[in-house]
C-alpha positions as CSV (number, residue, x, y, z in Angstrom):
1,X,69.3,77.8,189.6
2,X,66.2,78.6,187.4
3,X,65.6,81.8,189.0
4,X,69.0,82.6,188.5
5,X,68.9,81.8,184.6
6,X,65.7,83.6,184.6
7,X,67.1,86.7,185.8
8,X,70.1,86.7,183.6
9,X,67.6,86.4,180.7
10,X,65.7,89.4,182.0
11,X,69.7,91.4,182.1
12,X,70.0,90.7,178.0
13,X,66.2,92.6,177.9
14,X,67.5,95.2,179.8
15,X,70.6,95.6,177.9
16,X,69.0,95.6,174.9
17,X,66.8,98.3,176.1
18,X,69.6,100.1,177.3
19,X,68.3,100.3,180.8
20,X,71.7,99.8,182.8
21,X,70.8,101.0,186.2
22,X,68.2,98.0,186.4
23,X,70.2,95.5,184.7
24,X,73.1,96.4,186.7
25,X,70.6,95.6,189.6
26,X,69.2,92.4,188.6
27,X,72.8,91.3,188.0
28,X,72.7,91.2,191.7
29,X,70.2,88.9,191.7
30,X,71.5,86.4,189.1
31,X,74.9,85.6,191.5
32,X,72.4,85.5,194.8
33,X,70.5,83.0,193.4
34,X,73.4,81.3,191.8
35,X,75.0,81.0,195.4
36,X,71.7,80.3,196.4
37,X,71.1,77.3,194.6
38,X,74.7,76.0,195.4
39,X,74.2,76.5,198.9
40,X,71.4,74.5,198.9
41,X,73.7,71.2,196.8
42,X,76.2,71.7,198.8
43,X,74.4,71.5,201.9
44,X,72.4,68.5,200.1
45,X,68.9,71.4,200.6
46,X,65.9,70.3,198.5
47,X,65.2,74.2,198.3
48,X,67.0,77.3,200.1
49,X,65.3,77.4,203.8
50,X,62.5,79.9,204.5
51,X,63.0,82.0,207.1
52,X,60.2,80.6,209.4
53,X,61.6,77.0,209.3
54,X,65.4,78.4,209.9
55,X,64.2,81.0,213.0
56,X,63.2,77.7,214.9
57,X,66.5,75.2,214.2
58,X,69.2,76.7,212.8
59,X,70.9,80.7,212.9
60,X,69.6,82.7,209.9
61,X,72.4,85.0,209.7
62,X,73.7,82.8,207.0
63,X,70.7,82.6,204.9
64,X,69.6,85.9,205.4
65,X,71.6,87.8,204.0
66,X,72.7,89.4,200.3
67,X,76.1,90.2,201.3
68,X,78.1,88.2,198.2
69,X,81.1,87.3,200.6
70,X,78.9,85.5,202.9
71,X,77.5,83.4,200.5
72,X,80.2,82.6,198.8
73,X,81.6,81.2,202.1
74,X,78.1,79.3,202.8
75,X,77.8,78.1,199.2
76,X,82.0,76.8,199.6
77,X,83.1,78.4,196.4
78,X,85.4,80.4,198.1
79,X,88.1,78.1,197.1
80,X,87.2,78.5,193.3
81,X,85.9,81.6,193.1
82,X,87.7,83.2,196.3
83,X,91.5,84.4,196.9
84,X,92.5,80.7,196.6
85,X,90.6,79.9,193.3
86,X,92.1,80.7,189.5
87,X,93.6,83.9,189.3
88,X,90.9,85.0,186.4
89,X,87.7,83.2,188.5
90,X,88.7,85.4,191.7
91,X,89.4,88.3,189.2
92,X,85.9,88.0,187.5
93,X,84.6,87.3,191.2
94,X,86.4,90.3,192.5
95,X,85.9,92.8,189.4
96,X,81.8,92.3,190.5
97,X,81.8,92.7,194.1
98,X,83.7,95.7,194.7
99,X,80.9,97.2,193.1
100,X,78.1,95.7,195.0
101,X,79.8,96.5,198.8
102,X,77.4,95.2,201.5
103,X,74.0,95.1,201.1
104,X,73.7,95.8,197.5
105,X,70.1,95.3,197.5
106,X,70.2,99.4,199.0
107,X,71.1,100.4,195.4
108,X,68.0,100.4,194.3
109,X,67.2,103.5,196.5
110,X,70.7,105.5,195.3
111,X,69.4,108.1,193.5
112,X,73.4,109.3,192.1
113,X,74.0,105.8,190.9
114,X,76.0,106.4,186.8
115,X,75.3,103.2,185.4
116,X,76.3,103.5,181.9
117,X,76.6,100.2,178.5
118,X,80.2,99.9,179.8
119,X,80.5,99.6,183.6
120,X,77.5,96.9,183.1
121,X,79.1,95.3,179.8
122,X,82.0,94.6,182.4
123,X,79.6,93.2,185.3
124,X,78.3,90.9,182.4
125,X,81.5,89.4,181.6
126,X,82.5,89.0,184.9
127,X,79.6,87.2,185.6
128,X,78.9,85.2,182.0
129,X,83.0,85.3,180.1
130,X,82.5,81.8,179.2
131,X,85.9,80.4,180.8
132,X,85.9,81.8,184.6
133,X,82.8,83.6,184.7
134,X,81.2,83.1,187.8
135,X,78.2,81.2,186.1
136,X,81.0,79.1,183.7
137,X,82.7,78.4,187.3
138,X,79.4,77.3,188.8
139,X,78.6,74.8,185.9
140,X,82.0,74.0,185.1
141,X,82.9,72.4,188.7
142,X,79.2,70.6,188.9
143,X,78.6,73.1,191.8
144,X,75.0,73.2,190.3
């Protein structure tokens, strides 16, 4: 969760420094660690596992990964923030992970990326619009 909030403070520097392809980036990383961090109360985790302690007793496949849709699963917000949630919370949620397909973390190396104030203007509201945000979803059903 604190990484998360750090990150999302590091997105309004960006922003201000009009530096979208990075903030569009690091947006990335506030939701990861956001389903992170509700991964780890839903599954009553002191701190997300690390990968040598989940190789031995449990698969990683779940907790290694940045693919959004898997961790939404995982973190069991799909019902809030997925097909079956509020029509604007799966919007918001939706809205933000068509653009990051996959592994988003790959972006970083796309060289044609057109990251402009209003494509990640948008990404911030989906992520921050303070009723059905993703964040305002997270806090507003205790998932954090």
């Amino acid at each position: 969760k604190k990484k998360s909030l750090a990150r999302l403070k590091t997105v309004n520097i960006l922003i201000k420094a009009e530096d979208w392809e990075m903030a569009a980036y690091i947006l990335g990383y506030v939701v990861e660690y956001a389903l992170k961090a509700v991964t780890c109360k839903t599954l009553k985790l002191e701190h997300y596992p690390e990968l040598a302690v989940i190789k031995k007793e449990i698969d990683i496949q779940y907790f290694q990964t940045h693919n959004f849709e898997e961790l939404l699963l995982v973190s069991g917000l799909d019902p809030i923030l997925g097909v079956r949630g509020e029509s604007e919370s799966w919007r918001n949620w939706g809205e933000f992970t068509l653009v990051y397909k996959g592994n988003w973390t790959k972006m970083r190396y796309d060289t044609s990326s057109n990251w402009d104030k209003s494509s990640v203007e948008k990404l911030y509201t989906n992520v921050t619009t303070p009723v059905n945000g993703i964040l305002s979803e997270i806090k507003r059903r205790k998932k954090w």
